[in-house]
Backbone as CSV, one residue per row, in Angstrom:
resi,resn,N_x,N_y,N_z,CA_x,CA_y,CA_z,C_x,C_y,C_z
1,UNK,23.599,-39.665,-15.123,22.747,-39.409,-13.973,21.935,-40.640,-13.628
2,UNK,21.587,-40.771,-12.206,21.086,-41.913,-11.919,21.151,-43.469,-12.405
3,UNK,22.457,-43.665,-12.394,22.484,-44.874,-12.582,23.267,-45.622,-12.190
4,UNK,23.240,-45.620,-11.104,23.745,-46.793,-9.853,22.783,-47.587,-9.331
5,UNK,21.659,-47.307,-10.023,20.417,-48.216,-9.548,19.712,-47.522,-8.193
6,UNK,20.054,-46.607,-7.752,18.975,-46.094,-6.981,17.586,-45.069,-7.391
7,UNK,16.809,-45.632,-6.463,15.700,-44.766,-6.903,15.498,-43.149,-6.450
8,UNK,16.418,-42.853,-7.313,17.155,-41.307,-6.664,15.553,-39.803,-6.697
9,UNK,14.450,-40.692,-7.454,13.590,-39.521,-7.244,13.148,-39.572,-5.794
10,UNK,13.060,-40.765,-4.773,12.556,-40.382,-3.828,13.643,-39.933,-2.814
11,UNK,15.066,-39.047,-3.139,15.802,-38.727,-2.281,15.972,-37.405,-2.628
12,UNK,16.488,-36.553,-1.681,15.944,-34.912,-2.090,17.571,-34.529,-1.448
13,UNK,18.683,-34.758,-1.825,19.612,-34.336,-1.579,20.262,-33.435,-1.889
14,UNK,19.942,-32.859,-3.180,20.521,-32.157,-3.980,19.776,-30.718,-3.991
15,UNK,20.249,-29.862,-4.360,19.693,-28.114,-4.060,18.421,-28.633,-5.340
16,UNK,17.261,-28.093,-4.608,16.310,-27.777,-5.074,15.357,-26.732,-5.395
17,UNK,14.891,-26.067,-6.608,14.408,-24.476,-7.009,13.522,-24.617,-5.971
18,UNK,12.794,-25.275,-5.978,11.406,-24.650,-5.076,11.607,-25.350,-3.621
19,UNK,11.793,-24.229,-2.604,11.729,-24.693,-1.131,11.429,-23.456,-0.353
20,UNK,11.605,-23.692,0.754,11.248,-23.206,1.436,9.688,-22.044,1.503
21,UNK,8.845,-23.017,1.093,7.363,-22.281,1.184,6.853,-23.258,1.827
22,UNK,5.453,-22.888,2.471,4.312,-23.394,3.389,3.519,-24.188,2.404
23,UNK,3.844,-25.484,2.157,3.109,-26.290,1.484,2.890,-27.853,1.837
24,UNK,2.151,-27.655,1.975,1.041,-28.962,2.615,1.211,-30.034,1.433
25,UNK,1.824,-31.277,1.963,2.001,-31.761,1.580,0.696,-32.874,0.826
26,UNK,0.669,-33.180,-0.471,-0.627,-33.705,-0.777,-0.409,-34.581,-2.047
27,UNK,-1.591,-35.430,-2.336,-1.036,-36.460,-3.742,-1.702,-35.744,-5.029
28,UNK,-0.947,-35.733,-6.019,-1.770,-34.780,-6.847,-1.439,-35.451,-8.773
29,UNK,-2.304,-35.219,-9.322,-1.364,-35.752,-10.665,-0.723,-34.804,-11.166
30,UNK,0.344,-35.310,-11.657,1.456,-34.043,-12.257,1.945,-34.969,-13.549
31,UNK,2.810,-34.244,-14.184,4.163,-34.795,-14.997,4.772,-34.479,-14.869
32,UNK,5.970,-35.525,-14.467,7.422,-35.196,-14.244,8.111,-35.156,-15.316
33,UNK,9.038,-34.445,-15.711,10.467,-34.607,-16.720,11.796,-34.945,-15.689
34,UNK,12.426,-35.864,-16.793,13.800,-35.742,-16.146,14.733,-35.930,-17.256
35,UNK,15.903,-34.873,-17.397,16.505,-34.863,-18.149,18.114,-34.824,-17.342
36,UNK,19.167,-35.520,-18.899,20.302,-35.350,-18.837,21.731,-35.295,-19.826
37,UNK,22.570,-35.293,-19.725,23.301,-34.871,-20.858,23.907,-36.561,-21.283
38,UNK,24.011,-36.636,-22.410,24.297,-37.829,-22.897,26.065,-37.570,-22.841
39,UNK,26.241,-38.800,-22.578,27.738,-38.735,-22.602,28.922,-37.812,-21.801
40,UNK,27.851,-37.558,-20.590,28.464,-36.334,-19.810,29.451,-36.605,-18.724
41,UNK,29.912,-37.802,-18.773,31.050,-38.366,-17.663,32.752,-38.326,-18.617
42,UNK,32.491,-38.609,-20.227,32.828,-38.871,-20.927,33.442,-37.542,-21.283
43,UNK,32.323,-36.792,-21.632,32.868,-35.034,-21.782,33.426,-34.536,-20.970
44,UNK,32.968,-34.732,-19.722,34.334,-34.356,-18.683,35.558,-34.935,-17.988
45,UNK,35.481,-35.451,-18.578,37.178,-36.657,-18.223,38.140,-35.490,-18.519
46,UNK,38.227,-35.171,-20.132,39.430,-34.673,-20.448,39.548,-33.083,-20.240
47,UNK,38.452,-32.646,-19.205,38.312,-31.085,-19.569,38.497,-30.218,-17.546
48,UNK,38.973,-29.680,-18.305,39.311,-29.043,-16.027,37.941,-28.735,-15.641
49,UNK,37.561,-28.926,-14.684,36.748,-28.596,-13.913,36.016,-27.071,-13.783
50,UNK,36.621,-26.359,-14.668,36.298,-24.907,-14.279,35.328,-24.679,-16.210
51,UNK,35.840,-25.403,-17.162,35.149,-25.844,-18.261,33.694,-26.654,-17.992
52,UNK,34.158,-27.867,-17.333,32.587,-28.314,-17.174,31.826,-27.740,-16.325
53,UNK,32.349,-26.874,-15.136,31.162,-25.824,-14.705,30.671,-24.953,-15.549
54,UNK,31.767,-24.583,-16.275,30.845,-23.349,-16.937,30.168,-24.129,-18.448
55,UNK,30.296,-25.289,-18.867,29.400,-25.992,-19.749,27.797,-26.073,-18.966
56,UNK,27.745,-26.901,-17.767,27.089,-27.327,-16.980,26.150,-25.982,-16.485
57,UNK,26.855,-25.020,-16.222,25.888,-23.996,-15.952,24.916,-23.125,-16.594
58,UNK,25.577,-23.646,-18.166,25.076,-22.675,-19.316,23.739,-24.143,-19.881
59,UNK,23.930,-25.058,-20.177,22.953,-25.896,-19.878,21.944,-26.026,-18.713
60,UNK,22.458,-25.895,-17.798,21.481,-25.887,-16.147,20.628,-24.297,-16.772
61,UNK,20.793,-23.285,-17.016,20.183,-22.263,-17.472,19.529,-22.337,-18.370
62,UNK,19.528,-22.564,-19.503,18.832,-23.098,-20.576,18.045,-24.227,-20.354
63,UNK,17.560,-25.317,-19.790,16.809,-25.981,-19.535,16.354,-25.490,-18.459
64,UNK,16.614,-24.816,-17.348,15.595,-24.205,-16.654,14.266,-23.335,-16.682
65,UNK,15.551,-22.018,-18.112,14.944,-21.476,-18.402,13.372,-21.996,-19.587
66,UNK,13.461,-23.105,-20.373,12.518,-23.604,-20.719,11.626,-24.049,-20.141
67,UNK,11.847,-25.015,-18.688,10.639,-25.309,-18.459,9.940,-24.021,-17.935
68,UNK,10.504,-23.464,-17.419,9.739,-22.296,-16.586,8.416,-21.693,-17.483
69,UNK,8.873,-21.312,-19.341,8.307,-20.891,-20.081,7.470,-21.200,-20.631
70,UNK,7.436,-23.089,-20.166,6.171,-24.077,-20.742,5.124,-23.980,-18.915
71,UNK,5.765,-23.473,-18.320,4.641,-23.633,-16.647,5.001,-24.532,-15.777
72,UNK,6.590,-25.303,-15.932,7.171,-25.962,-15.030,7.525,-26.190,-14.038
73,UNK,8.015,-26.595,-13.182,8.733,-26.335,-11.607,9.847,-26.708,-11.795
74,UNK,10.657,-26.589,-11.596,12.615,-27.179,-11.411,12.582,-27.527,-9.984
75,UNK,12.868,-29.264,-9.676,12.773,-29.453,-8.395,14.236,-29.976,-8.258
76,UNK,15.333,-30.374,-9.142,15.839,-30.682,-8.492,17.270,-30.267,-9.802
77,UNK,18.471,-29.927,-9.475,19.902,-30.494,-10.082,20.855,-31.227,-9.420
78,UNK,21.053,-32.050,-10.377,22.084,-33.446,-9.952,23.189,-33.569,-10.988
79,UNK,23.872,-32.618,-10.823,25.336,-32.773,-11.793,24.544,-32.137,-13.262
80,UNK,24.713,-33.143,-13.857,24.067,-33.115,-15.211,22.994,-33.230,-15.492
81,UNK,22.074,-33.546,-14.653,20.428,-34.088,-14.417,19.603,-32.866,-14.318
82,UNK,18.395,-33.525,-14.107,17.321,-32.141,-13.476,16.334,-32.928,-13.767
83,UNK,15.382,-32.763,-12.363,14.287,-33.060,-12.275,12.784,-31.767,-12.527
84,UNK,11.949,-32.130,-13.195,11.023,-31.128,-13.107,9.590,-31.672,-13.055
85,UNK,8.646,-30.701,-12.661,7.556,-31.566,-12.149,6.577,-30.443,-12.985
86,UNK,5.300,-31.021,-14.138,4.089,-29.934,-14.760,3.056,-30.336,-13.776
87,UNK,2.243,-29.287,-13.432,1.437,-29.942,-12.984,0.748,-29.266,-10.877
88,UNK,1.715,-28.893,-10.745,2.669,-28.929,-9.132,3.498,-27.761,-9.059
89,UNK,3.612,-27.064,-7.783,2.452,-27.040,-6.916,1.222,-26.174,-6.895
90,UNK,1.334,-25.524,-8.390,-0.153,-24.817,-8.799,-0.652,-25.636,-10.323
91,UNK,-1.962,-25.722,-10.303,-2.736,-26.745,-11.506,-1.877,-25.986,-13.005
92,UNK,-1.698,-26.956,-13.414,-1.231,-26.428,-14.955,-2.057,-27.474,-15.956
93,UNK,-3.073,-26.563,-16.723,-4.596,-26.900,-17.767,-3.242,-27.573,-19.233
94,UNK,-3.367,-28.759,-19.569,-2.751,-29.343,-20.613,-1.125,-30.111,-20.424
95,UNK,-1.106,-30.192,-18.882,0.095,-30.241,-18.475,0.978,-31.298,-19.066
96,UNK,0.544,-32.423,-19.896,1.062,-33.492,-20.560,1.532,-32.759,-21.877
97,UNK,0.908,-31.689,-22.484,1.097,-31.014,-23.272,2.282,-29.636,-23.061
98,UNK,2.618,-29.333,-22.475,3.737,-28.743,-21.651,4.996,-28.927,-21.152
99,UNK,4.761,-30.527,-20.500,5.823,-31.038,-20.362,6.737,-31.543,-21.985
100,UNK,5.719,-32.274,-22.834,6.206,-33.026,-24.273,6.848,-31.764,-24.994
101,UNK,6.007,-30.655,-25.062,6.586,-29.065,-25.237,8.136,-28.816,-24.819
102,UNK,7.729,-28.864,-23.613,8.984,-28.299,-23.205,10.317,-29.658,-23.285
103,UNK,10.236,-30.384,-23.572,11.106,-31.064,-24.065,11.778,-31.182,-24.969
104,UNK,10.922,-31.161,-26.276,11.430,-30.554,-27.397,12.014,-29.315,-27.538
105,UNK,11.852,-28.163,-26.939,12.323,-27.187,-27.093,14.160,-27.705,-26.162
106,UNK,13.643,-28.403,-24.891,14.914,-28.379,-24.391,15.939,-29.226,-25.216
107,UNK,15.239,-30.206,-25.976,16.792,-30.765,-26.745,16.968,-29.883,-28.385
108,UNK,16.191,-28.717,-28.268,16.887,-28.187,-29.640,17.731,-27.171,-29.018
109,UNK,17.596,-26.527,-27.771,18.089,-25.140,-27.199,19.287,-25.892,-26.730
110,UNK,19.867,-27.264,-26.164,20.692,-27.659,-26.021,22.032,-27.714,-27.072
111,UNK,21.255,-28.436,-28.227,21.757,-28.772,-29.261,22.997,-27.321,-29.912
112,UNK,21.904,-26.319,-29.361,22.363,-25.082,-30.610,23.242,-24.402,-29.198
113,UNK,23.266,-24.858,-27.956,24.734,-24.043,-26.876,26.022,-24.150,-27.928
114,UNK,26.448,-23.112,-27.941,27.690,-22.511,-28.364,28.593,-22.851,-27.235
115,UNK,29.660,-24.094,-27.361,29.988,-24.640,-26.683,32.078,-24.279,-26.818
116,UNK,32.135,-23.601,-28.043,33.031,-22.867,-28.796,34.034,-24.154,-29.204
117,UNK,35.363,-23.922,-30.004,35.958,-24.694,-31.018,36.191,-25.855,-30.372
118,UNK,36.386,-26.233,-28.673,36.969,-27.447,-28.730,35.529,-28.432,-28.738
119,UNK,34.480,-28.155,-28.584,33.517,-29.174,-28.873,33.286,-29.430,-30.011
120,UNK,33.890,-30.258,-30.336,33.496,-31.117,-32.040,31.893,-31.242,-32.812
121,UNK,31.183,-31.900,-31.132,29.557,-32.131,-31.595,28.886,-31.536,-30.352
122,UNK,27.535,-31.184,-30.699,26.155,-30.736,-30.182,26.048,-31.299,-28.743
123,UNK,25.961,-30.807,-27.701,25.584,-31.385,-26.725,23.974,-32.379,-26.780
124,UNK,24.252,-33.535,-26.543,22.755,-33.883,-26.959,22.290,-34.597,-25.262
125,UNK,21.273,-34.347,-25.042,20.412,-34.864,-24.180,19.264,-35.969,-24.220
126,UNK,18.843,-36.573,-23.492,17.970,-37.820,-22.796,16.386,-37.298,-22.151
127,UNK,15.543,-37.262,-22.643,14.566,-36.758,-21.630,13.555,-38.025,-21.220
128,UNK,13.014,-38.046,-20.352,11.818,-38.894,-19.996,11.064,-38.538,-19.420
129,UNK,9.683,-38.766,-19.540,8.025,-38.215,-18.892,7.090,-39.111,-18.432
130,UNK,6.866,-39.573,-17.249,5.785,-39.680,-17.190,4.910,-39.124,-16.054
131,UNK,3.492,-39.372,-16.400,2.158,-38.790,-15.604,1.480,-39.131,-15.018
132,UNK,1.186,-38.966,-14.146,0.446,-39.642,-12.803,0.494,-39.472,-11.477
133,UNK,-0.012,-40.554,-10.592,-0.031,-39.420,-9.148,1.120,-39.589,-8.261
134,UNK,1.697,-38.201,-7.774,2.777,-38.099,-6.817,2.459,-37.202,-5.785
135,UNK,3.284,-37.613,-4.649,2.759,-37.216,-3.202,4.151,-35.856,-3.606
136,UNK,3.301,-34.977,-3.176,3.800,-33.579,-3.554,4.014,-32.379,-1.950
137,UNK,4.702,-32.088,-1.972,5.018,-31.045,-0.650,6.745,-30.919,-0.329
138,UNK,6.511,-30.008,0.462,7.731,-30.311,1.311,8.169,-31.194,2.043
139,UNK,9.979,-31.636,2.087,10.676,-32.190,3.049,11.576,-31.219,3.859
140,UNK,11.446,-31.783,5.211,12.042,-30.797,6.166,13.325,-31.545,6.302
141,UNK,14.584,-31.300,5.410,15.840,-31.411,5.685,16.359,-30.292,7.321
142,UNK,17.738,-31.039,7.620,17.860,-30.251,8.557,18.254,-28.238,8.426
143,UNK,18.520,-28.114,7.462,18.375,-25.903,7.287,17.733,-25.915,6.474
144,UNK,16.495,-26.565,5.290,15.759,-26.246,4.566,14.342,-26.852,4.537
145,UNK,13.599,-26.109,4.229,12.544,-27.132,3.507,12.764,-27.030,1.548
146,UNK,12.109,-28.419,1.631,12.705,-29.042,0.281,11.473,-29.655,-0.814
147,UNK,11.135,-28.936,-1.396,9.896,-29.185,-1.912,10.045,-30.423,-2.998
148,UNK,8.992,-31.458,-3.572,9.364,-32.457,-4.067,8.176,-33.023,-4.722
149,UNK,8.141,-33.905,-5.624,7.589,-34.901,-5.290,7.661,-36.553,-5.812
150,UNK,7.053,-37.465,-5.142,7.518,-38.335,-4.976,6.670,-39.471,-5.195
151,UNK,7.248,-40.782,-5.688,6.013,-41.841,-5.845,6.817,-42.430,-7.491
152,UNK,5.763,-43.583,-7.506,6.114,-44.198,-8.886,5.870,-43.430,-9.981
153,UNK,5.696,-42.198,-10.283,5.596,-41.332,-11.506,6.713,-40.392,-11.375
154,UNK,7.726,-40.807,-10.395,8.573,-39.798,-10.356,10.168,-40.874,-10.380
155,UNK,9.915,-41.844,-10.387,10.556,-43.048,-10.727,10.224,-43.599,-11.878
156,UNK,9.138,-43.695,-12.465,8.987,-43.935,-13.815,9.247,-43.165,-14.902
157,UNK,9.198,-41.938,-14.593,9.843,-40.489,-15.427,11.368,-41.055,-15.181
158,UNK,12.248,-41.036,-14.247,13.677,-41.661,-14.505,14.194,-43.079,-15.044
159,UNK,12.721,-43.675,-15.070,13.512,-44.801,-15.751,13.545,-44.836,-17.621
160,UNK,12.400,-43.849,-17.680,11.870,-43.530,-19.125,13.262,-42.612,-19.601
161,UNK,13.938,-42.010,-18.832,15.108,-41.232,-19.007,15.968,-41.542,-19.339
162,UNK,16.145,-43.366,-18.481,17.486,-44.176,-19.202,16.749,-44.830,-19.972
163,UNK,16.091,-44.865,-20.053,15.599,-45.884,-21.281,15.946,-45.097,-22.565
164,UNK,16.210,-43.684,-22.764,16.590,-42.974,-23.982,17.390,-43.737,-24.628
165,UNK,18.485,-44.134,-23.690,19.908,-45.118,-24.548,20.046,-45.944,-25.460
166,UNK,19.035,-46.617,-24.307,18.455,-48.170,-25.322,17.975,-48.120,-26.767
167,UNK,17.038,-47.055,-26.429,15.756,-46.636,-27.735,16.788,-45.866,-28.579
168,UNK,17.849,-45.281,-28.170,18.309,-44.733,-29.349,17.559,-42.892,-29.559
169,UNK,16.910,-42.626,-28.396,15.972,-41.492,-28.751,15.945,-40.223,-28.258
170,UNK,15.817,-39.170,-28.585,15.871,-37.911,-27.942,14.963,-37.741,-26.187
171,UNK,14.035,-38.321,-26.523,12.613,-38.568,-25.691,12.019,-39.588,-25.074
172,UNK,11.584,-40.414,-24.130,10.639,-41.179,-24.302,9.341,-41.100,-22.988
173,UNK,8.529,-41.153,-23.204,7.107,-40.728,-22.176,6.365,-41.756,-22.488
174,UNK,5.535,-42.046,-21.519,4.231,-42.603,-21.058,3.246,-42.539,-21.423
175,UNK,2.342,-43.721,-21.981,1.319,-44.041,-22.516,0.223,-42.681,-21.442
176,UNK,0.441,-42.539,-20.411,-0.634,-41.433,-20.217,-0.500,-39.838,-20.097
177,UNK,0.715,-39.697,-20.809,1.692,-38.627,-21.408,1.300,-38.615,-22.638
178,UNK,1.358,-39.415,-23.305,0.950,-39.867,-24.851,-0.675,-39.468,-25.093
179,UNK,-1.281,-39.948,-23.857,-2.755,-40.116,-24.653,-3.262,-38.569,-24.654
180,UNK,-2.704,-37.567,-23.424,-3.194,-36.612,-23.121,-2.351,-35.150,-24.101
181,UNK,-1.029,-35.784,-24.583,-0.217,-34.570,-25.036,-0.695,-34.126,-26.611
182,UNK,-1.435,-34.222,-27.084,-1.926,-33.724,-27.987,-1.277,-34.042,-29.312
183,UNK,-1.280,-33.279,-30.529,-0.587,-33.116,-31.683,0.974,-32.609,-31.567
184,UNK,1.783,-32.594,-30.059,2.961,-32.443,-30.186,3.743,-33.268,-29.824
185,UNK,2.707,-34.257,-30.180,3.607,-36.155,-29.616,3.056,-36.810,-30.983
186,UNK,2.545,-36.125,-31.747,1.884,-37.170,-33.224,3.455,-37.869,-33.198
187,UNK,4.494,-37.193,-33.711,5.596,-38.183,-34.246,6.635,-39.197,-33.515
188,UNK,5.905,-39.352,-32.120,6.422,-39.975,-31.034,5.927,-41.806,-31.964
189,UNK,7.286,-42.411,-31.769,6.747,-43.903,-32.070,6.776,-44.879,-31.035
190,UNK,5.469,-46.023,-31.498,5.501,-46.512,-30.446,5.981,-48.306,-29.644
191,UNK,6.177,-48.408,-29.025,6.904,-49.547,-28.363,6.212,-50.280,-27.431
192,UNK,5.945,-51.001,-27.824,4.785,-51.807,-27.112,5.119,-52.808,-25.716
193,UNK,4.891,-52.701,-24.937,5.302,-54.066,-23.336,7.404,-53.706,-23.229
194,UNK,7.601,-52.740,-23.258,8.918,-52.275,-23.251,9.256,-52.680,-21.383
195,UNK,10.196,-53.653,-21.188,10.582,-53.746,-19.603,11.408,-52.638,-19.259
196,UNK,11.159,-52.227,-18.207,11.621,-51.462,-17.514,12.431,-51.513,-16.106
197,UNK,13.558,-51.402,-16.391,14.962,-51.713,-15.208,14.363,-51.310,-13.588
198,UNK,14.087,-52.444,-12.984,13.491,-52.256,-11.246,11.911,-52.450,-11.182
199,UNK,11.200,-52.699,-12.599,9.608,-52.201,-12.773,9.355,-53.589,-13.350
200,UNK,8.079,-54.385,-12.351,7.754,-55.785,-12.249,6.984,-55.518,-13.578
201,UNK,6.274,-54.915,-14.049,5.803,-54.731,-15.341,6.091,-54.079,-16.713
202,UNK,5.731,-54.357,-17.605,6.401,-53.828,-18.596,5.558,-52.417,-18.844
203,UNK,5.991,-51.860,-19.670,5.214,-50.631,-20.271,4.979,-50.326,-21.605
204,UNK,4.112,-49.697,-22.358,3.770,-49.300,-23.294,4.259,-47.478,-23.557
205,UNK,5.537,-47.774,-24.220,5.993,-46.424,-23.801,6.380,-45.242,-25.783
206,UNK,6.628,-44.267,-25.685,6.594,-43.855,-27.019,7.809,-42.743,-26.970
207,UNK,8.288,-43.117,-28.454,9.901,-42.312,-28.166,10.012,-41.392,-29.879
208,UNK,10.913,-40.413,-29.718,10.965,-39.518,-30.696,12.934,-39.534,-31.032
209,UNK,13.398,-40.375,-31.770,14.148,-40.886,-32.043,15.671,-39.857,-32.284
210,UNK,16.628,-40.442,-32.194,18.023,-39.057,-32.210,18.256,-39.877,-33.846
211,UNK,19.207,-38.615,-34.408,18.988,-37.663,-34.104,17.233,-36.863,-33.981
212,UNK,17.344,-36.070,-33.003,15.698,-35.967,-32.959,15.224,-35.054,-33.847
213,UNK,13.696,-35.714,-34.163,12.701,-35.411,-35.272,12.394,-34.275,-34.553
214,UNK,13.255,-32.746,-33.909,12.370,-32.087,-33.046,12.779,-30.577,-34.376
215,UNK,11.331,-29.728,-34.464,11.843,-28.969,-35.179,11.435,-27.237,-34.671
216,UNK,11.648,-26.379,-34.786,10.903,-25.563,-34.066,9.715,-25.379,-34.990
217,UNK,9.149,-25.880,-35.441,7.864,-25.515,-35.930,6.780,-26.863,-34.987
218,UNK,7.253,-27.929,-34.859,7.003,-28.737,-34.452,6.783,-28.470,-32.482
219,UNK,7.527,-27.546,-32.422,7.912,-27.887,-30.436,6.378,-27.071,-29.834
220,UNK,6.058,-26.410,-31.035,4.872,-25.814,-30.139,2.963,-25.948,-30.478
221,UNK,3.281,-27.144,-31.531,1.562,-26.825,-31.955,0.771,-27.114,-31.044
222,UNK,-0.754,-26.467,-31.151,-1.946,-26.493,-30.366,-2.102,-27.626,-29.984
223,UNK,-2.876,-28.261,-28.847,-3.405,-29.875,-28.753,-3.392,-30.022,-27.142
């Protein structure tokens, strides 16, 4: 997902959960997630099309269904991708803490899809977070409105996404993801002036390494 080098958060092409409501468009701080399946061009080469839908759909469900359960929004699916926004378009109290939440839960609920005998290994996923301010509302495509949002925290959440590869990591989020997410980022490590692909500056970013340190005792403490 996303990687042809466009800055695909500020394009709203793709079916999006939340649309068509009366919402005033406004800048607000949120956290974005964006997640995707590792190796998912690869997994579907050799498999018919009617397999990777129904892989793809049973994943698209299961990560939906998580963020929803941490207070999420699902704004967007892109093949294998998904964009989600904490935070937006109603206040969510700990939302850095929610999003890091619901991440962990999404790469263990991934991990454990019953994918049956011909998958050898675990579906594993990529997530990235970061927090800060995005211009939030609807876009009026031509038969929908298309709710979104948009800005360098919604581009920096996708670049933190490919940056999983590099790092080798289940996770990686933002120093103001980090400072605010409590005791369910203690084992997040950290990476100091990390460059970032399209981003004139570097970042100070923190990653939770594959295979991931994620445990369910771990995905939900207080903080």
């Amino acid at each position: 997902m996303f990687t042809d080098g466009q800055e695909r958060p500020t394009r709203r092409s793709s079916f999006a959960v939340v649309s068509g409501q009366s919402l005033d468009p406004h800048e607000s701080e949120v956290s974005v997630l964006f997640v995707d399946i590792r190796g998912y061009t690869s997994y579907a080469e050799d498999k018919s099309a009617a397999e990777v839908f129904s892989t793809v759909n049973r994943y698209t469900e299961t990560v939906s269904r998580v963020v929803r359960a941490h207070g999420g929004t699902v704004v967007e699916f892109n093949g294998d991708g998904m964009m989600a926004v904490f935070g937006a378009p109603a206040p969510l109290a700990q939302k850095e803490h929610a999003a890091v939440a619901a991440s962990r839960e999404i790469v263990l609920s991934v991990r454990s899809l019953d994918l049956g005998a011909h998958r050898e290994q675990p579906l594993e996923v990529g997530v990235g977070i970061a927090t800060g301010k995005a211009f939030v509302g609807n876009i009026q495509s031509i038969d929908r409105l298309i709710w979104s949002a948009i800005g360098d925290t919604s581009n920096l959440a996708a670049r933190l996404q490919g940056l999983t590869r590099e790092l080798d990591a289940a996770i990686v989020i933002d120093s103001a993801t980090k400072m605010k997410a409590g005791t369910v980022a203690d084992d997040f490590e950290r990476h100091d002036s990390m460059p970032i692909r399209g981003r004139r500056q570097s970042e100070d970013v923190y990653s939770l390494p594959l295979p991931a340190k994620v445990s369910a005792t771990s995905a939900y403490p207080a903080g």
